[in-house]
C-alpha positions in Angstrom: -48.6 -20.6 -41.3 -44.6 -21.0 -41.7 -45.3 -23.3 -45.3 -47.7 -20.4 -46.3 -45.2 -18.0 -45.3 -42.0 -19.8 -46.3 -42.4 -18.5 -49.7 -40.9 -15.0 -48.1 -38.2 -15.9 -46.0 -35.1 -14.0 -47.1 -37.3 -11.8 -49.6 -38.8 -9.2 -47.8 -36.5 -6.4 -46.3 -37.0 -7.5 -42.9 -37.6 -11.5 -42.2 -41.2 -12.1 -40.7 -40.9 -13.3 -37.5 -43.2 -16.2 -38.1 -40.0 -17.9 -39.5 -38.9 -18.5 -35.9 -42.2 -18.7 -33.6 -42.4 -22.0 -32.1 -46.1 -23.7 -30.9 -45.3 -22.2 -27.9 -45.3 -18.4 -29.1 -48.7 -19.2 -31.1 -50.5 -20.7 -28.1 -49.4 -17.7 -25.9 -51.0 -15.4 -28.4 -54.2 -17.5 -28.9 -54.6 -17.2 -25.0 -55.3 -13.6 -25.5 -58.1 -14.3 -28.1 -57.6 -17.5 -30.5 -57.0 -18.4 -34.1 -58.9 -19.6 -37.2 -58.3 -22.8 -39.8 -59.4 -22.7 -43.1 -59.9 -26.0 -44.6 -60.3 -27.3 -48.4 -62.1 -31.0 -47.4 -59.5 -32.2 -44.8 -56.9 -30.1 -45.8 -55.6 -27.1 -44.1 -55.0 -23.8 -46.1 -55.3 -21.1 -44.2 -55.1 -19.8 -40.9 -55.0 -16.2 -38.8 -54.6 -15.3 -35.2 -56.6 -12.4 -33.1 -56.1 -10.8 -29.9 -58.7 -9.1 -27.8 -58.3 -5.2 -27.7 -60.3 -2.9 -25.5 -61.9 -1.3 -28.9 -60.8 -3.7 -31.3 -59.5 -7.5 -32.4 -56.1 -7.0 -33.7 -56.2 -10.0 -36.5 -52.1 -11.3 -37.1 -50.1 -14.1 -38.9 -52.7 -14.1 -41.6 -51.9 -17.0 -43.8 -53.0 -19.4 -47.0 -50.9 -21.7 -49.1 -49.7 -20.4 -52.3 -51.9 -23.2 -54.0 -55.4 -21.4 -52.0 -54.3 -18.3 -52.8 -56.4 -15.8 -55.0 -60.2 -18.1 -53.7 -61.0 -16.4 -51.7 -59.4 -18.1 -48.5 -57.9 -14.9 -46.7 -61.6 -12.8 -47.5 -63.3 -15.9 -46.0 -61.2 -16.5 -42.7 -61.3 -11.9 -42.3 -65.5 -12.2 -42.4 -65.4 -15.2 -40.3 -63.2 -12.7 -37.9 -65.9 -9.8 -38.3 -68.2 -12.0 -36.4 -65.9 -12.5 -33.6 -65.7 -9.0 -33.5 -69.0 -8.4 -33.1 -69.5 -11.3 -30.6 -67.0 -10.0 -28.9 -68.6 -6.2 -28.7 -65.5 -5.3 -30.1 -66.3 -2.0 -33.2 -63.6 -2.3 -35.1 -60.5 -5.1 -36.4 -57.2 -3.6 -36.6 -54.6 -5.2 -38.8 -51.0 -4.0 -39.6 -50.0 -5.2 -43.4 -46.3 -5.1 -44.6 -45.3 -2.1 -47.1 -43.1 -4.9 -49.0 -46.5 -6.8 -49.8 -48.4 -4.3 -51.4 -51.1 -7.8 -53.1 -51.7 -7.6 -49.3 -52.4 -4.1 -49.6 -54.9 -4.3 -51.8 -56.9 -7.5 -50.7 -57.2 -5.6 -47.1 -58.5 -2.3 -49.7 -60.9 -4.4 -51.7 -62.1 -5.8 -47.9 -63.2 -2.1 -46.7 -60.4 -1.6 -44.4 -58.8 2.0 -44.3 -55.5 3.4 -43.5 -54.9 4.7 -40.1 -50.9 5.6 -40.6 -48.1 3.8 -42.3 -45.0 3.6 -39.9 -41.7 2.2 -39.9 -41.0 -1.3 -39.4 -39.5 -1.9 -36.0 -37.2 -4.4 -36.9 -36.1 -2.3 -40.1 -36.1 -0.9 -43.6 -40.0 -1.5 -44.2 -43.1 0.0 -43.4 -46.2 -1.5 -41.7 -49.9 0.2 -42.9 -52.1 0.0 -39.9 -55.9 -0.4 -41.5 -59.1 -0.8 -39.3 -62.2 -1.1 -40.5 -65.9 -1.0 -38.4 -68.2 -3.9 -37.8 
């Protein structure tokens, strides 16, 4: 996840905070649902993390390596998570995408998720697009 989203740090109007999460931040968010891996072979290239809502799985920290990117890696590891979803009995994923990354935007468009609200970033000058879509 950081070599994936290394690529950004100092570039985006407000640093991501994955620049500074240690194991111990991921694990405590993986307690509250868990996490996917994306391989190609043996090799890691992707990842994303989820937490359990009452209505929803709120899918985070989703990641692939510049070389992966554009094959369909991110589309993959988001229908894998539309499974949990509906394992979990949960209707809908929630997902909050960056203003600043409008690619991300669009891949989260081309998926079938829909805008709830766009609102400002909380750490500053960016906005975050909040997109669900039903399972």
């Amino acid at each position: 996840m950081q070599a994936a989203f290394a690529e950004y740090q100092g570039t985006l109007p407000v640093d991501s905070g994955a620049h500074t999460e240690t194991v111990d931040d991921v694990l405590a968010v993986m307690r509250r649902g868990g996490a996917v891996l994306a391989h190609d072979d043996a090799e890691p290239v992707g990842s994303a993390r989820y937490t359990l809502e009452a209505e929803a799985v709120y899918v985070g920290r989703v990641a692939v390596l510049p070389s992966h990117r554009r094959r369909g890696v991110a589309s993959a590891m988001m229908l894998f998570l539309e499974d949990i979803a509906r394992q979990e009995q949960r209707p809908r994923i929630r997902i909050g995408v960056r203003d600043s990354l409008p690619s991300n935007v669009g891949l989260y468009q081309a998926l079938g998720y829909v805008l709830v609200s766009i609102d400002p970033h909380p750490r500053g000058p960016d906005r975050v697009w909040s997109m669900i879509k039903h399972v």
